[in-house]
C-alpha positions in Angstrom: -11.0 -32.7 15.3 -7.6 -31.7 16.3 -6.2 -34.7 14.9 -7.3 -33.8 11.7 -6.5 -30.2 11.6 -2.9 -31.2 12.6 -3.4 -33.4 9.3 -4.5 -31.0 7.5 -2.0 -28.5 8.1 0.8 -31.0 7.7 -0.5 -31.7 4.1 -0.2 -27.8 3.5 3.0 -27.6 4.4 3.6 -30.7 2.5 2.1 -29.2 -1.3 4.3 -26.3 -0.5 7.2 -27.7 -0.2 6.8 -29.9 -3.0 5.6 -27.1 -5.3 8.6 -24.8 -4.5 11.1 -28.2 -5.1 14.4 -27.6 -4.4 17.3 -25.5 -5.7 19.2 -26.3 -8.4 22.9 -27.2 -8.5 24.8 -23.7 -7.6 27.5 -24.9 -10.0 29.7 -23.6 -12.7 25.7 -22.5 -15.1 23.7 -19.5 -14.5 22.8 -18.8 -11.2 18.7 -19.6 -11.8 16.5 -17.0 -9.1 13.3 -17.0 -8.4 11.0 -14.2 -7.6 7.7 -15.0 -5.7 5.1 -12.2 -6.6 1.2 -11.6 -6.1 1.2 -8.6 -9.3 -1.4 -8.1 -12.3 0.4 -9.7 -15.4 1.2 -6.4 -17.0 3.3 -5.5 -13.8 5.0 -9.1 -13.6 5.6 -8.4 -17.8 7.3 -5.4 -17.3 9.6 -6.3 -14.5 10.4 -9.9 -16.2 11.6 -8.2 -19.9 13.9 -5.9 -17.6 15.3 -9.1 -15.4 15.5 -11.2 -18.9 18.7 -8.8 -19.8 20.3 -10.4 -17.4 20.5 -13.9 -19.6 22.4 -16.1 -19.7 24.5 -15.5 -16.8 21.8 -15.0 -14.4 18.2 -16.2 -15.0 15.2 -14.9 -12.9 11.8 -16.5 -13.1 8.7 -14.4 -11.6 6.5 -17.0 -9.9 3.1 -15.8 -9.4 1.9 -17.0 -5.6 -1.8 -17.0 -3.5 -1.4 -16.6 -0.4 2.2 -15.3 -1.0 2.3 -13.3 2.7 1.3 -16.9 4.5 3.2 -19.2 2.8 6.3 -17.0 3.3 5.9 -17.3 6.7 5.7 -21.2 6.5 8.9 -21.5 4.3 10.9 -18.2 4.3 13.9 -20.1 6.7 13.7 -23.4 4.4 16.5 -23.0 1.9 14.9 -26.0 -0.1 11.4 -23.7 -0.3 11.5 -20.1 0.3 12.5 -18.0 -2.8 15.2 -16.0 -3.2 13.4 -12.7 -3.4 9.7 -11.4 -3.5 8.0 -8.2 -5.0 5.3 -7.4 -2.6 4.3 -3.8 -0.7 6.5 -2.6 2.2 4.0 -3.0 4.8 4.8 -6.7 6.1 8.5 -6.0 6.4 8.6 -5.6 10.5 6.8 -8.8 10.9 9.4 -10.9 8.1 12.1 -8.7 10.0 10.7 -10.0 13.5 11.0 -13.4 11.4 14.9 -12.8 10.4 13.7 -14.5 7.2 15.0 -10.7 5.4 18.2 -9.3 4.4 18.7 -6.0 4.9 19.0 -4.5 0.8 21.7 -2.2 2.3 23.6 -5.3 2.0 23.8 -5.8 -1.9 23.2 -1.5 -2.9 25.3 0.9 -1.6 23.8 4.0 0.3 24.7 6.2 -2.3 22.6 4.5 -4.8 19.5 4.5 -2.2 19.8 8.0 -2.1 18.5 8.4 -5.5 15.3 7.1 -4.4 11.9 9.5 -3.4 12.6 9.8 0.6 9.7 8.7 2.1 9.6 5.5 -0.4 13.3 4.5 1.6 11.0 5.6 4.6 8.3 2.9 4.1 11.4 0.3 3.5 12.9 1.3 7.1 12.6 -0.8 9.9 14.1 -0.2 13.2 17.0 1.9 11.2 17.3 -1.3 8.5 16.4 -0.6 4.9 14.6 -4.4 3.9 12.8 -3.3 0.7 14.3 -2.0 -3.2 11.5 0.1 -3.7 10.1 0.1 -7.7 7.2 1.9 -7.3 4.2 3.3 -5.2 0.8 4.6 -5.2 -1.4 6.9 -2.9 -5.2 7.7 -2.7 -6.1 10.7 -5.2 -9.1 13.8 -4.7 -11.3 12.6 -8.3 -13.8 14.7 -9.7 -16.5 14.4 -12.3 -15.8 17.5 -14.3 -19.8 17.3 -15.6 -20.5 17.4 -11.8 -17.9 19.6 -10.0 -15.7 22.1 -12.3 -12.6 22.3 -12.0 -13.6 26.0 -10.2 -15.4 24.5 -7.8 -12.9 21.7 -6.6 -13.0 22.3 -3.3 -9.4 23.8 -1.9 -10.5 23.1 2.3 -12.6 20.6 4.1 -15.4 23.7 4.6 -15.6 24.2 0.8 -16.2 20.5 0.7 -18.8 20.7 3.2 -21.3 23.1 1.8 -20.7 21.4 -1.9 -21.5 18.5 -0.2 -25.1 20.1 1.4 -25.5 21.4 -2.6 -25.1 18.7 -4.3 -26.6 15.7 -2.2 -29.8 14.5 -2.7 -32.1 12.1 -5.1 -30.2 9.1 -5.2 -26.7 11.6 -5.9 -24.2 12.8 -3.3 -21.4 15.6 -3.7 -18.5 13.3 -2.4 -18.3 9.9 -1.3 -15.6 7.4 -0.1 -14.9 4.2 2.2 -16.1 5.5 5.2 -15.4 2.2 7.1 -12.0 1.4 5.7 -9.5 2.7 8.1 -7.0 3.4 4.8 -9.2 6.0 3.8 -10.3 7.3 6.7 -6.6 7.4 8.0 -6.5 10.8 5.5 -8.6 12.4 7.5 -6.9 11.0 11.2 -3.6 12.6 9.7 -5.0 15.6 8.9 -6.1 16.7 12.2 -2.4 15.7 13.5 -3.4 12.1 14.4 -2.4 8.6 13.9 -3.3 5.1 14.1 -0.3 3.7 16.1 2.9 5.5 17.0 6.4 4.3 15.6 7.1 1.7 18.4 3.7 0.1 18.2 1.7 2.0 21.0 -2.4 2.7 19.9 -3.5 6.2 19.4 -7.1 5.6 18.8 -8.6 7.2 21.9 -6.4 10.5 21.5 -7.7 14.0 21.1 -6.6 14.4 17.4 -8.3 10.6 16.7 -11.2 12.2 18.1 -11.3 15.4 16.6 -10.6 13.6 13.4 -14.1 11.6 13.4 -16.3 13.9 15.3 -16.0 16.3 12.3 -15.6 13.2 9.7 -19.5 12.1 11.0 -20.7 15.7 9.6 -19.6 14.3 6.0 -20.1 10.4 6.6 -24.3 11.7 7.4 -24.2 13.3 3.5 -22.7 9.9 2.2 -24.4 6.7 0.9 -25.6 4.1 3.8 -23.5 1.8 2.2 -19.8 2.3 2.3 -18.1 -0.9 0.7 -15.6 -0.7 -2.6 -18.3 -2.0 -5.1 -21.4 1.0 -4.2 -18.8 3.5 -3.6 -17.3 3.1 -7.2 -20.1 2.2 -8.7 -21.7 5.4 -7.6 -18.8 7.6 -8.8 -18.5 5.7 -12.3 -22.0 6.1 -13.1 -21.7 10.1 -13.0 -24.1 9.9 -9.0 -21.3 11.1 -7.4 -19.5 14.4 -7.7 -16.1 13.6 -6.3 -14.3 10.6 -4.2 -11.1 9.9 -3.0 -10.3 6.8 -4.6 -6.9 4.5 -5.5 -5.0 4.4 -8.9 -6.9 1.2 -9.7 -10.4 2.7 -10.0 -9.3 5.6 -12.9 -9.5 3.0 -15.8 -12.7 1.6 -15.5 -13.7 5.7 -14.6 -12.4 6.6 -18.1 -14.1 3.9 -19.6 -17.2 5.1 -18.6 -16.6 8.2 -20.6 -16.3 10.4 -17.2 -14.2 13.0 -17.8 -12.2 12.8 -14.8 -10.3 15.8 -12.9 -8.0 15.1 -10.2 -6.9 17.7 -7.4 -5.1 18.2 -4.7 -6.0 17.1 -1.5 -8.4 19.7 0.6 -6.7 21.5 3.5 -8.3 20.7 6.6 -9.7 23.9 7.6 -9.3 23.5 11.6 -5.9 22.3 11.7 -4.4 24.0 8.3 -2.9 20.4 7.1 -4.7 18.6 4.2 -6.0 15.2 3.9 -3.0 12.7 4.4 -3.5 9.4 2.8 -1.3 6.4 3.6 1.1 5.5 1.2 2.2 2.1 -0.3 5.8 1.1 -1.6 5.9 -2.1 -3.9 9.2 -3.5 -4.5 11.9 -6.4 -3.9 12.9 -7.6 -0.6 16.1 -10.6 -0.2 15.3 -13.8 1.7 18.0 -14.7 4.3 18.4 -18.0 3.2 19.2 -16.9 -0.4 21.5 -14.4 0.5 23.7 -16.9 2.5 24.4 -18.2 -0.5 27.9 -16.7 -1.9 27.0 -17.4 -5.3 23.3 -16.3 -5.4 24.4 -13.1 -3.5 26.6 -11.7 -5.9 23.4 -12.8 -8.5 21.0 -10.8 -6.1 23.5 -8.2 -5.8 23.6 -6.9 -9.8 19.7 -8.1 -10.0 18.8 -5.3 -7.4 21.5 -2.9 -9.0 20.1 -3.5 -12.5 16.5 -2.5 -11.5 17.9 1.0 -10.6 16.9 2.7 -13.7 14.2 5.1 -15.0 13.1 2.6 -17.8 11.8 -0.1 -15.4 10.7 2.2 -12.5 8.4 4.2 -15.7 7.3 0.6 -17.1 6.2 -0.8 -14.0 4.6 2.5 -12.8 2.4 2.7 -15.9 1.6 -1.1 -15.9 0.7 -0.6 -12.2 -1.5 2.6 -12.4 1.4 3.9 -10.3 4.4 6.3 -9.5 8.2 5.3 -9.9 10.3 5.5 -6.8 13.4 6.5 -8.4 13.5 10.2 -8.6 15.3 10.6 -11.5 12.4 9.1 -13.6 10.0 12.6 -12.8 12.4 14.5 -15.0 11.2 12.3 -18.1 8.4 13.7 -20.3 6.8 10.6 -19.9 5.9 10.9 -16.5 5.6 14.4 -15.9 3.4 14.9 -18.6 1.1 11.9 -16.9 -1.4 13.9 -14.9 -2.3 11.2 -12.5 1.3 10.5 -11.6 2.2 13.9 -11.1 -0.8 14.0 -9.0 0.3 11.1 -7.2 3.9 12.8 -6.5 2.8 15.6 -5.4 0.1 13.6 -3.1 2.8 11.7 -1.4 4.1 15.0 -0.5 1.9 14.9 2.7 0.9 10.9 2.2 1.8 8.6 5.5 3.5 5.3 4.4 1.6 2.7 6.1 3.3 1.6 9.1 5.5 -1.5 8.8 5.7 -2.5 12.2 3.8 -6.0 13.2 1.2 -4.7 15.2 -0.4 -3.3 12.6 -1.9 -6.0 11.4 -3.8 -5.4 14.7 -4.8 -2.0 14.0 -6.5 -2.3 10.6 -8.8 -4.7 12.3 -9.5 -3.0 15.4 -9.9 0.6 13.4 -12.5 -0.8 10.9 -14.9 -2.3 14.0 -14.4 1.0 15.3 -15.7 2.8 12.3 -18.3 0.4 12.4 -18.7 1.2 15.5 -19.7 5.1 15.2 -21.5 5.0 11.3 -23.5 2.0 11.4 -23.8 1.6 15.1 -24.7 4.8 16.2 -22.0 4.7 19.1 -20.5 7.9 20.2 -16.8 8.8 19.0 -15.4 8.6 22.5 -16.9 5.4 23.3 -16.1 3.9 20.4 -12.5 5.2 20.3 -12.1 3.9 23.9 -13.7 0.5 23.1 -10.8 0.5 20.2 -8.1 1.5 22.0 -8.8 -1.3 25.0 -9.1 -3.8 22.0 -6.4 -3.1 20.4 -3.9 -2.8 23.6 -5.1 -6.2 24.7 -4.3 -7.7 21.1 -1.0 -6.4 20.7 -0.3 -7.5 24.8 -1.1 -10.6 23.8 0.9 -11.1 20.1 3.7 -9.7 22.2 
C-alpha cells in the first residue's frame, strides 16, 4: 500500500510538472508571465484586458488552476514549474511565507504607492512586518433584508432589536433571521463583537476565553430561533424564497437574491448591545503575490515590477470589483460615481470599517477546523459552551504543537 501511494504521489508531481513545462528563453522577445489563478471567468476577463496593455513587450497569460493552494506548495521553489505570480486571497500568505516561495511586493512598489491602498487591505497583506500581497480587491459578509419581510424601519440597529424581531417573526416554516451557524467565518462576527478572537497575532488559541464564551452563550439564544439545518444551500435557499426575513450573507449570494425578484435592503451591521461594538465579519483581500523563483530572475523582475505598477489604477480595481461582486482596494476608486453610487459596495466599505481580515498566519488552517467541530459541538450536540470551548482549545493547542 505504501508502495503505491509513493507511486501515486510521484505521478502527481510528475503531470504537474509536465503541465506547467518549462520557461521560455529570457532572451532579447517579450518577457512571457504567467499568472496562476482559481477566479470566475468574468474576474480572470477583467484583469487579463488590463494586463493585455502591456503587449508586446511583456505578455501575461492567466492560467486557470484546481487545486491552485496545493500544487503551489509542490512546485512554488521549482523555477521550471512554479508561476511567476498568482491572484488568490490573502489568507495563505504566512504559510507560502513560512515556505520562502514569496517575494515581498515591497520589493517591485514603492511604499508610497501602497499607501494609496484601504489600510486594513495592506493589513491582510502583512506578515510578520512584510507586505506579500498587491491587493485588487475584497469582500466582507453583509446584514440583507427582505424589504417585503423586514422594512427598512424595522432593520434592526442592536443585537436586542434583532432578538425580539426574531421571537415576531419566527414560526411556520419562516424565521426572522438566519445564517451559518456552524461556519466559524460567520460566526467569527459575532466572536468579534463581544471583543473576542479566534487566535491571537502570533498564533496562540483564544477559544476557551471569556469574550469566546460570552460570544456563544448569547449566540445559542438566536441559533434556538434558526433553522435545524445550517449549511450554505438551506440557509440561502430559505432567504431567496422570501422564508427568511434577514441573513448575513457574502457578496456572491445578492445575484441569484435579485433574481428571485426579492427586493433586497442591506444595512449596517447590528451593534452588540452588551459590549457596544457591532457584528465584525472577517474580511478577504484577493490580489497578486510574486514567486521567489520568478523574481530572481533580472529580466522577469523588472516585467513583474511595471505589471504590479500597472494594476494600480481605479479602472481595473472598479472592473474587477464589479466582475467579483466586490470592493476595490485602491481608495481612490470610492471617489468615482460608479462605485459610490453602488449600494452594495458602499455597504461593503463601510462594513470593513469594523470587518477583521482573516488571519494569515499558518495555524489557522488549524483553527477553522477546530472552530467548526466546536460549533458542532454546542448546536447540534447539545454540549455546553465551556465544555465545548475547552474541548476546542485543548484541540487546537495540540494541533498547532504538533505542525510546529
Amino acid at each position: 500500500m505504501k508502495r503505491i501511494y509513493l507511486y501515486g504521489m510521484a505521478m502527481l508531481i510528475f503531470i504537474v510538472l509536465a503541465g506547467c513545462g518549462s520557461r521560455q528563453d529570457d532572451g532579447d522577445g517579450p518577457v512571457v508571465l504567467t499568472i496562476w489563478h482559481d477566479k470566475e471567468a468574468e474576474v480572470a476577463a477583467a484583469l487579463q484586458g488590463k494586463l493585455d496593455e502591456l503587449r508586446p513587450d511583456i505578455v501575461v497569460t492567466l492560467e486557470r488552476k484546481s487545486g491552485l493552494t496545493e500544487t503551489l506548495k509542490m512546485v512554488g521553489n521549482n523555477p521550471n514549474a512554479a508561476p511567476d505570480m498568482f491572484f488568490f486571497a490573502h489568507d495563505k500568505i504566512g504559510v507560502y511565507a513560512e515556505m520562502r516561495i514569496l517575494s515581498p511586493i515591497t520589493d517591485f512598489v514603492d511604499a508610497g504607492v501602497l499607501a494609496q491602498f484601504l489600510p486594513k487591505t495592506i493589513e491582510a497583506a502583512t506578515y510578520n512586518g512584510v507586505v506579500y500581497q498587491l491587493p485588487l480587491y475584497f469582500e466582507t459578509l453583509l446584514f440583507m433584508h427582505n424589504r417585503a419581510l423586514m422594512g427598512d424601519d424595522e432593520v434592526p440597529a442592536d443585537t436586542r432589536e434583532l432578538f425580539r424581531f426574531m421571537q415576531r417573526a419566527t414560526g411556520g416554516g419562516h424565521f426572522g433571521f438566519i445564517e451559518q451557524f456552524t461556519n466559524a467565518y460567520f460566526v467569527g462576527g459575532w466572536i468579534h463583537g463581544f471583543g473576542g478572537e479566534l487566535i491571537t497575532a502570533d498564533g496562540v488559541p483564544r477559544l476557551n476565553s471569556p469574550e469566546v464564551v460570552a460570544a456563544l452563550h448569547y449566540y445559542g439564544r438566536l441559533v434556538r430561533l434558526m433553522p435545524s439545518e445550517a449549511e450554505f444551500a438551506t440557509i440561502n435557499t430559505l432567504f431567496r424564497e422570501s422564508r427568511a426575513a434577514a441573513t448575513i450573507g457574502g457578496p456572491w449570494l445578492i445575484p441569484s437574491v435579485r433574481e428571485a425578484g426579492i427586493d433586497l435592503g442591506l444595512a449596517p451591521m447590528p451593534v452588540v448591545s452588551e459590549t457596544g461594538m457591532p457584528l465584525a465579519p472577517f474580511m478577504g483581500v484577493q490580489g497578486l503575490h510574486v514567486l521567489r523563483v520568478a523574481a530572481e530572475n533580472p529580466r522577469r523582475n523588472e516585467a513583474i515590477r511595471t505589471v504590479l505598477n500597472h494594476l494600480v489604477s481605479t479602472d481595473i480595481g472598479v472592473a474587477l470589483a464589479r466582475a467579483s461582486g466586490s470592493a476595490p482596494a485602491l481608495a481612490a476608486s470610492f471617489d468615482l460615481s460608479v462605485i459610490y453610487n453602488d449600494e452594495m459596495v458602499m455597504m461593503m466599505k463601510e462594513t470593513a470599517q469594523s470587518a477583521i481580515p482573516m488571519p494569515n498566519i499558518p495555524e489557522m488552517d488549524i483553527m477553522w477546523t477546530v472552530a467548526a467541530g466546536m460549533l458542532v459541538d454546542i448546536h447540534f450536540r447539545g454540549h455546553e459552551v465551556e465544555r465545548a470551548t475547552e474541548t476546542a482549545q485543548n484541540r487546537a493547542e495540540d494541533l498547532i504543537a504538533l505542525m510546529r
